[in-house]
VMD Tcl script that draws the C-alpha trace (Angstrom):
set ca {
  {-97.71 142.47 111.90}
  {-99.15 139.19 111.05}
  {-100.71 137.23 114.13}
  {-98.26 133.67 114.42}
  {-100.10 130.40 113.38}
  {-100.84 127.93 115.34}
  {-98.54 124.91 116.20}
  {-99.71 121.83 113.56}
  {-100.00 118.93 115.71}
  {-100.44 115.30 114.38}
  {-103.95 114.24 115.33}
  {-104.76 110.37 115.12}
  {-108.53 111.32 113.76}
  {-106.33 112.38 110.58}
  {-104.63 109.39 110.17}
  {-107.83 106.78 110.82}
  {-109.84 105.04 108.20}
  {-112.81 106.74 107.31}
  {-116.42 104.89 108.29}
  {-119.28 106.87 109.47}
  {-120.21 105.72 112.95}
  {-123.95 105.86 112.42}
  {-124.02 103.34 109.23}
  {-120.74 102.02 108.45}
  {-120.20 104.08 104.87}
  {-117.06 104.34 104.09}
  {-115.57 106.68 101.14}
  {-114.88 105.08 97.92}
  {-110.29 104.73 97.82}
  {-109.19 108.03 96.26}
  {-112.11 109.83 98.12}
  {-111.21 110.14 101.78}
  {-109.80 113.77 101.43}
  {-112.89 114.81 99.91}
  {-115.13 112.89 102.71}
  {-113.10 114.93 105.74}
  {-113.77 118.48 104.06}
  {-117.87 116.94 104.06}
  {-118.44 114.28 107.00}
  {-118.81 115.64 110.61}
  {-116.46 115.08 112.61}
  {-116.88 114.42 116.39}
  {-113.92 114.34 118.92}
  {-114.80 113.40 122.32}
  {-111.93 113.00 124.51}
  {-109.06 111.48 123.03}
  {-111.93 109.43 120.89}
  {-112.70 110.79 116.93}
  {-115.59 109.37 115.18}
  {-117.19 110.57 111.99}
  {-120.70 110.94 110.40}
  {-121.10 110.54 106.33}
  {-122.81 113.36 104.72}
  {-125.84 111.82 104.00}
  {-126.04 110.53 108.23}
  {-125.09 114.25 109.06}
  {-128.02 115.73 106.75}
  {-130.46 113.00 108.01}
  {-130.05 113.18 111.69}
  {-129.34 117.48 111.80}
  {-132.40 118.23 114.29}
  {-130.49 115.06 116.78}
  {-126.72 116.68 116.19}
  {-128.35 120.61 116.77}
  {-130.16 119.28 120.00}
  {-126.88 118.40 121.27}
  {-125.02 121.64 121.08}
  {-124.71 123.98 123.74}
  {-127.15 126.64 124.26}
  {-124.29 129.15 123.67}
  {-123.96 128.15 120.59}
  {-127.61 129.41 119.65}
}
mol new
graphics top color blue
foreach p $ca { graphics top sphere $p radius 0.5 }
foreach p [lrange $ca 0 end-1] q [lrange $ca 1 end] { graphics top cylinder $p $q radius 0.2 }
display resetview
């Protein structure tokens, strides 16, 4: 028996334009679908921001210190 899967729900994060909130990059047009499988993607709240690859590799050590001990 196959475990059911889980309700799709629209999310506005999905929906926004693309620009990495530490230095404004945004994905050339015709690249945004690849940019959401390799940005990072925050949600805080109801609030969605995203970090470009290149912000995400720069700044790891910041984004790791951030996590929750449980996560280590």
């Amino acid at each position: 028996m196959s475990e059911p899967t889980p309700a799709h729900h629209d999310d506005p994060g999905d929906s926004a334009p693309l620009t990495c909130a530490t230095c404004g990059h945004r994905p050339d047009p015709g690249h945004e679908a690849t940019a959401r499988l390799t940005w990072s993607r925050d949600t805080t709240g109801a609030a969605v921001s995203w970090t470009c690859d290149r912000c995400s590799r720069e700044h790891l050590r910041s984004i790791e210190g951030k996590l929750d001990p449980v996560w280590w």
